[in-house]
PADO-716767 format. One record per residue (C-alpha): residue in one letter; x, y, z. Coordinates in steps of 0.5 Angstrom, whole numbers, plus 500, padded with zeros to 3 digits. Each point is the difference from the previous one (the first is absolute). Example, Ala and Ser with C-alpha at 12.3 -4.5 7.8 and 13.67 -1.06 7.14 Angstrom:
BEGIN
a525491516s502507498
This chain:
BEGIN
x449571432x501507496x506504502x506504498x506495498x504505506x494498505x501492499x506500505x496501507x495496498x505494498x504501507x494501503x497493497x506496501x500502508x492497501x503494496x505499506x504496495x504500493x495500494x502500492x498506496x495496497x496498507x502508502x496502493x494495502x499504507x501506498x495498493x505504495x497498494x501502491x505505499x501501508x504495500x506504497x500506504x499495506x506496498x504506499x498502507x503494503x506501497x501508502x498496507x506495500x505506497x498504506x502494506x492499500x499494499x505493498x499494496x501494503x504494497x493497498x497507497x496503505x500506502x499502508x502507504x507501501x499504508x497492501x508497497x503498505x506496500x501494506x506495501x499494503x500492500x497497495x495494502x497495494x493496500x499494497x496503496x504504495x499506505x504503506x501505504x506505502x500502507x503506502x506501503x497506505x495495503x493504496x495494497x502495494x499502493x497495495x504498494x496498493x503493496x503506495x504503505x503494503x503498494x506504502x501499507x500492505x498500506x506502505x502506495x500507502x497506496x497506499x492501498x497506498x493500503x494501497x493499501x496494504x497494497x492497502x503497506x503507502x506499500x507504498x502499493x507501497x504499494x508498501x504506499x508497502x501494502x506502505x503493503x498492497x499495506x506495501x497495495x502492500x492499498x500492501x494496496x498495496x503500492x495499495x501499492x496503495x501500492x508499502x500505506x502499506x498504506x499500507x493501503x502503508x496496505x499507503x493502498x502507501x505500494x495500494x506501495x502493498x508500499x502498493x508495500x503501493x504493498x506503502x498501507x497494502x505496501x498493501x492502502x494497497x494500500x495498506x505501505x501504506x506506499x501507502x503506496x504505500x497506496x505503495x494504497x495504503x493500497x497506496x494502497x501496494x505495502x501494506x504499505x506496497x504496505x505494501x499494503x504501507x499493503x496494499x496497506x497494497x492498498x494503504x498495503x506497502x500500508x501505504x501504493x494505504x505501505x505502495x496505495x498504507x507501503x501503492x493504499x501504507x507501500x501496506x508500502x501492501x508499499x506503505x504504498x508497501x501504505x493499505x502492498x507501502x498504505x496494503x504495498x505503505x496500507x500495505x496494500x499501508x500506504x507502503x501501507x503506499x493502498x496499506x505504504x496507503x493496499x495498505x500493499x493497501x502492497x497498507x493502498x495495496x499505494x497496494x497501493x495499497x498501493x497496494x502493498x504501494x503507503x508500499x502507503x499502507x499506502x497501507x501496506x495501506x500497508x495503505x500500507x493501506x504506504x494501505x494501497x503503494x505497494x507501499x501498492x507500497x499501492x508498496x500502493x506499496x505505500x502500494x503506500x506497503x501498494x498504495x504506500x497508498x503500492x503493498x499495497x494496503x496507502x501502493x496494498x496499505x497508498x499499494x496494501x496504506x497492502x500493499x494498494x496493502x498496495x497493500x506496501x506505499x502506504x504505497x503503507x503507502x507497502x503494497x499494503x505499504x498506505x493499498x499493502x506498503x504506505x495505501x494494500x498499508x501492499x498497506x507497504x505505498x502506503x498506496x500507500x494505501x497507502x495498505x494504502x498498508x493503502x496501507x492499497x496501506x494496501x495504496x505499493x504506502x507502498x503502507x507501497x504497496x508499499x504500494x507496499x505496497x500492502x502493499x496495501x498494497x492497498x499493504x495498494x498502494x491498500x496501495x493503500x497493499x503497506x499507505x494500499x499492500x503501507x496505503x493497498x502493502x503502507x507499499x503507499x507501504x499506505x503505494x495498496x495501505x503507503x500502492x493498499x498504506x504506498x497500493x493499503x501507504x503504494x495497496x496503504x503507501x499500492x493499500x500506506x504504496x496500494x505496495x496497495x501493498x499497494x500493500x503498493x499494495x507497499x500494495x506495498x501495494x503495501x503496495x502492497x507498499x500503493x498508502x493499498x494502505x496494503x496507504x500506502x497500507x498506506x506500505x497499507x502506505x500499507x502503507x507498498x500504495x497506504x506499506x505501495x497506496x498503508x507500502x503503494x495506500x502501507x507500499x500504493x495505504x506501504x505501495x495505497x500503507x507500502x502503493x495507501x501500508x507502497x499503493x505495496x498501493x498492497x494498497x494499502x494495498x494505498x493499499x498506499x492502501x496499495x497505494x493503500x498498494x502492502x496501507x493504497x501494494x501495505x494503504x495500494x502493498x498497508x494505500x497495494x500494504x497503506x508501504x504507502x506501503x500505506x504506500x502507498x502501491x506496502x498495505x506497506x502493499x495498506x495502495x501495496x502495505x493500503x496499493x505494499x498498506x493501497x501497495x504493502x495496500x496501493x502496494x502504496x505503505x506498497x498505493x498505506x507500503x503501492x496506499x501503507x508498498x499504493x498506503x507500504x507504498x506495498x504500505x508502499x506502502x501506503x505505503x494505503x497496505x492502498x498493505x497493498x493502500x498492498x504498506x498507504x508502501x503506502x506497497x502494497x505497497x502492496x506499506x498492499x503497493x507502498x502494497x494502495x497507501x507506498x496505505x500495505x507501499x501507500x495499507x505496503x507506498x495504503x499497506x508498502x502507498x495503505x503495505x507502499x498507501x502501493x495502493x500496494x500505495x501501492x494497499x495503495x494497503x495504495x503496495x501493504x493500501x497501493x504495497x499495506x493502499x502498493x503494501x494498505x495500494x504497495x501493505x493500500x498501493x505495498x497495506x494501497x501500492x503493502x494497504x495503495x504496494x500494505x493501502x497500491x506494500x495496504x494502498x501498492x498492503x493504503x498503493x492498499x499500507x495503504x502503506x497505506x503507502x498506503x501507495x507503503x500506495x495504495x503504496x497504493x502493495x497494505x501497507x505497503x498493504x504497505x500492500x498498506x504492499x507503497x500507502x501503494x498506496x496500493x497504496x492501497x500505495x494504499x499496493x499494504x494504504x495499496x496504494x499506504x504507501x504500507x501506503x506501504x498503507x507501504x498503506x496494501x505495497x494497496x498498493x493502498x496498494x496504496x495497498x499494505x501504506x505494501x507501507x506498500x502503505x508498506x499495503x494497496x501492501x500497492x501494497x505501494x503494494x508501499x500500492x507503500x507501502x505504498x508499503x503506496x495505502x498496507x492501499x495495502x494501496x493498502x492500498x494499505x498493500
């Protein structure tokens, strides 16, 4: 290149904005073949440029274009690579985060990035500017010693910094065990993370020790206040008569229940009559909000917790024990108080009106699933049982016509010995019992829902929006693959997907199917714009079922008993309501889920060297994910394990293709696979084509 030193500048510029991403001087003088005595000229180019405001340095000494900076605050999200990302406050896409810019930042903190620049992917990339706020952190793991220096390892893959505890901050903690600290350092580019040891929790492999890191890891509120205990502590153990004054009493009515063989809180009773040739279906919820009052004590705690969290052998509940087990709990034989939904369903499945009030009744049985459905398949169903299998047949009916789609999803329960440990993991059988329940609860919520927006009361609906282009057109190129379509328009309706389930029901691999057309769907959420529940295909729906163990179901309820009493139930900010339960929401779930993964890799370390049948439930560019067909587990074989070829990663077709051999793995292959590792910390399961 041979120009005047005052011609380098726009040719610099021009050069860093084709690389689209940040170069060092040297990279930038290759491209632009600056050789000799140039380079002078060229360097004194770039420093005009950078005097100028033209170009910046980053941390690392690359140059990029100042127009493309720009600053982004947002969350910070690590990986358990050493990498992470930081999502932006304003909603637009993450940006990824190098191991070197994650030194001074964990997961949970806030900051500002400078952006510029993409990376082989295409992705965004930034480099820390500010941190602006330092999560809330009491980091729980395992200690570990090192040439005399104890630090903590987080259980929390996400945090890639371990913490170091100096002697004076250990207390009496040694290595190997379990313990949570409390940072009193946050890391630096030079420096560690120091922290002091908060609690001791025991040994790793101590039972129920899972439980106990999870609850810590995802923050989970799991101790009452004083005030909430107090609270409690200070309610009836029975419901005063002076309480059922002004309700509709309804203790001559056969309602049940009917739940799961180890469920302790009842929140839904239900009895159902033949009214011509129509259905009259009464649905009781709790009311728990003749308990737990706007602004104290229990509401408090029960906001902040959002849900119950359901964890094998332990719940964690919204409320404490007294109200969630005991007063608000529909036991059977004993008066409670409840919020009834009482309905007219034509013979169609049809909602011909509804009514919404206050009662006292009291369930003549607490039924289980198994029983229900052991009654009506041997003949020995009571008339309630047999009106609320005919009314659930007509509703299930009215679902298919409406357009509702209906996955049929694979639950599975571990059943323990005496000592906590897993004798199996099994596939948990689902019947019409099942099915009767989940009807009758979709019709009453369906009726909330209505109810709320017939009167524009403000609450929070459940929201299932549509789903995005870009889903659907990749959803569609995966099914064209294997010679199937799904019908409709760029965003099809629910009876568009309904009808290739349908299609679809009886192939084998119609589990797999099913999870993929689930992926292509939006997370549902808690919401006060009501956008309808496309899975469901509502125009309005809300969670009106569970306010013993769901906090909008709560909000639903104050809601509905204030538009009874011709009132509002207003100073409520449901924007953000609806994030933080939607929040909360996800945390039970992730933390649900961490535990039944640690379990699950806790079990399979008595299979390793086994060799075991599966299916491909997930490709990606580092290897194939394989469901085990005889536990219900996921494992992964790395693409090192393939064979001594190049794959290709093939997203668009969720396949793996070899190079030279021409060899497929492809979703939903069946492959035989060895377990030859287990790894509790990480909950990975490693295997090898067998």
């Amino acid at each position: 290149m041979k120009a005047a030193p005052d011609a380098y500048g726009r040719e610099i510029v021009d050069a860093l904005n084709r690389a689209g991403a940040p170069l060092t001087p040297d990279e930038l003088a290759a491209r632009l073949e600056i050789k000799g005595r140039e380079r002078r000229a060229f360097d004194a180019a770039l420093a005009a440029l950078e005097r100028a405001g033209e170009i910046v340095q980053n941390r690392a000494g690359s140059l990029l274009v100042a127009k493309r900076i720009a600053l982004v605050a947002g969350r910070i999200e690590g990986h358990p690579d050493g990498h992470g990302f930081l999502v932006p406050d304003d909603g637009s896409p993450s940006v990824f985060l190098p191991p070197a810019e994650m030194r001074e930042v964990m997961h949970g903190d806030r900051a500002a990035v400078r952006v510029g620049g993409r990376d082989h992917r295409g992705r965004p990339v930034g480099a820390i500017v500010e941190v602006l706020e330092r999560a809330k952190r009491r980091i729980v793991g395992r200690l570990h010693s090192e040439h005399g220096v104890l630090f903590l390892v987080p259980d929390d893959r996400r945090i890639a910094h371990d913490v170091l505890v100096p002697p004076a901050e250990a207390g009496r903690a040694k290595a190997g065990q379990v313990a949570t600290v409390d940072l009193v350092a946050p890391p630096s580019r030079h420096a560690q993370p120091i922290g002091r040891v908060a609690e001791v929790l025991g040994h790793h492999a101590d039972p129920g020790m899972e439980i106990e890191i999870a609850v810590r890891k995802f923050d989970l509120p799991h101790e009452f206040s004083r005030k909430a205990t107090a609270a409690a502590r200070a309610m009836p153990d029975t419901v005063k008569d002076e309480d059922i004054q002004g309700r509709r009493d309804l203790r001559e009515l056969p309602f049940v229940t009917i739940d799961g063989e180890t469920a302790k809180d009842f929140d839904d009773a239900v009895v159902c009559r033949k009214e011509g040739k129509g259905f009259r279906l009464w649905v009781a919820i709790a009311d728990v909000s003749h308990y737990v009052h706007h602004g104290d004590a229990l509401d408090i705690e029960a906001r902040e917790r959002g849900t119950s969290v359901y964890f094998p052998r332990r719940v964690i509940p919204m409320l404490p024990e007294k109200l969630s087990n005991g007063l608000c709990s529909l036991n059977p034989n004993v008066d409670r108080l409840a919020v009834v939904c009482e309905m007219a369903i034509t013979p169609r499945g049809e909602l011909a009106r509804y009514e919404f009030y206050s009662a006292a009744f009291r369930s003549s049985a607490r039924l289980t699933y198994t029983q229900v459905w052991n009654d009506l398949s041997g003949g020995r169903a009571d008339e309630n049982l047999q009106n609320l299998n005919a009314v659930f047949q007509v509703l299930g009916e009215a679902r298919i016509r409406r357009g509702a789609i209906d996955f049929e999803t694979v639950e599975t329960r571990m059943i323990f010995d005496p000592k906590g440990k897993i004798e199996k993991i099994v596939a948990e059988a689902r019947n019409d019992a099942h099915r009767i329940i989940e009807e009758c609860m979709l019709a009453a919520n369906v009726c909330a829902g209505g109810f709320l927006a017939e009167h524009a009361h403000p609450a929070l609906y459940r929201v299932h929006d549509v789903p995005s282009a870009e889903k659907v057109a990749a959803l569609r190129d995966f099914l064209a693959e294997i010679g199937l379509q799904l019908p409709g328009g760029e965003i099809p309706r629910p009876r568009d997907y309904a009808q290739l389930l349908e299609k679809i029901r009886k192939r084998p691999d119609f589990t797999l199917l099913q999870t993929i057309l689930l992926r292509s769907l939006k997370q549902a959420v808690y919401s006060p714009n009501n956008l309808g529940h496309f899975g469901l295909a509502f125009d309005s729906y809300v969670h009106f079922t569970s306010p013993i163990r769901r906090y909008p179901d709560l909000l639903v309820h104050r809601a509905i008993k204030a538009l009874l009493a011709r009132k509002r139930y207003e100073g409520i900010d449901w924007e953000a309501l609806g994030r933080h339960c939607s929040e909360t929401e996800r945390r039970a779930d992730d933390a649900s889920r961490d535990v039944e993964n640690w379990l699950k890799c806790y079990y399979m370390r008595d299979h390793v060297g086994g060799v075991f049948a599966g299916t491909i439930t997930g490709v990606v560019p580092f290897g194939l994910f394989v469901t085990l067909d005889e536990y219900f587990v996921d494992g992964l074989v790395h693409i090192s394990e393939l064979g001594r070829d190049y794959f290709q990663y093939d997203g668009a077709r969720h396949m793996l293709l070899g190079e030279r051999t021409g060899k497929r793995f492809r979703l939903a292959d069946r492959m035989t696979v060895k377990l030859v590792r287990v790894d509790l910390d990480t909950r990975k399961i490693d295997l090898v084509p067998a």
